[in-house]
C-alpha positions in Angstrom: -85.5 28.2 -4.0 -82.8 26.0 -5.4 -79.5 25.6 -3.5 -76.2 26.7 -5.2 -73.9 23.7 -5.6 -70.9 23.7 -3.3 -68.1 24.3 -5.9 -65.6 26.7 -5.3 -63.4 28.6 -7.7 -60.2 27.2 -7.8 -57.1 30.4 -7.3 -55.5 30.6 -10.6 -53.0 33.0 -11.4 -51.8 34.5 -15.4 -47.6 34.1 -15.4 -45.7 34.4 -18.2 -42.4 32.4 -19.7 -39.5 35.0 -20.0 -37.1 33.7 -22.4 -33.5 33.7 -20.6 -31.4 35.2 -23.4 -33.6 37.3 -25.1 -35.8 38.6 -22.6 -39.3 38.2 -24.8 -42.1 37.4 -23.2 -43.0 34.2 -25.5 -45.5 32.2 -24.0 -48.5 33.3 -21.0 -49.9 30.1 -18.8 -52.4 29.9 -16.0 -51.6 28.0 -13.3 -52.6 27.6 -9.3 -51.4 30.0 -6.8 -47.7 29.0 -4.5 -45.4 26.3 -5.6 -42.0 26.5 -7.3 -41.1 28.7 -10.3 -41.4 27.2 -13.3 -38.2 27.1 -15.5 -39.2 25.1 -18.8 -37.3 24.3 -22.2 -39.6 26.0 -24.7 -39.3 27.1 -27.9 -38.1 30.8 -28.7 -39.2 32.4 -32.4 -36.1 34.7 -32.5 -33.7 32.5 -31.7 -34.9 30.2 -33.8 -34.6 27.2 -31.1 -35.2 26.0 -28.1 -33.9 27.9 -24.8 -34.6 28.4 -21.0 -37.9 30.4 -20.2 -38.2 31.3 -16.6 -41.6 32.2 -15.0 -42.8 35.3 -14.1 -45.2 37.4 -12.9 -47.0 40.9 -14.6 
């Protein structure tokens, strides 16, 4: 019998990037579990420019 290797999954959760003025849901990332909220500068295709997305989750 061969011996699993002693890798473990690594806990990843699916959040997505809310824009702040529109309120679309642009942009899905995967990142590990706890920390801060993200709040990035992304890009926003109604606006047509660059505005505040805020993390969150389902």
């Amino acid at each position: 019998m061969a011996k699993k290797s002693g890798k473990r999954k690594k806990k990843v959760e699916v959040v997505f990037l809310v824009c702040e003025e529109t309120g679309d849901y642009n942009y899905t990332i995967r990142r590990k579990t706890g920390g801060e909220k993200l709040k990035l500068k992304k890009f926003c295709p109604r606006l047509q420019r660059h505005t505040i997305h805020n993390e969150k989750k389902k």
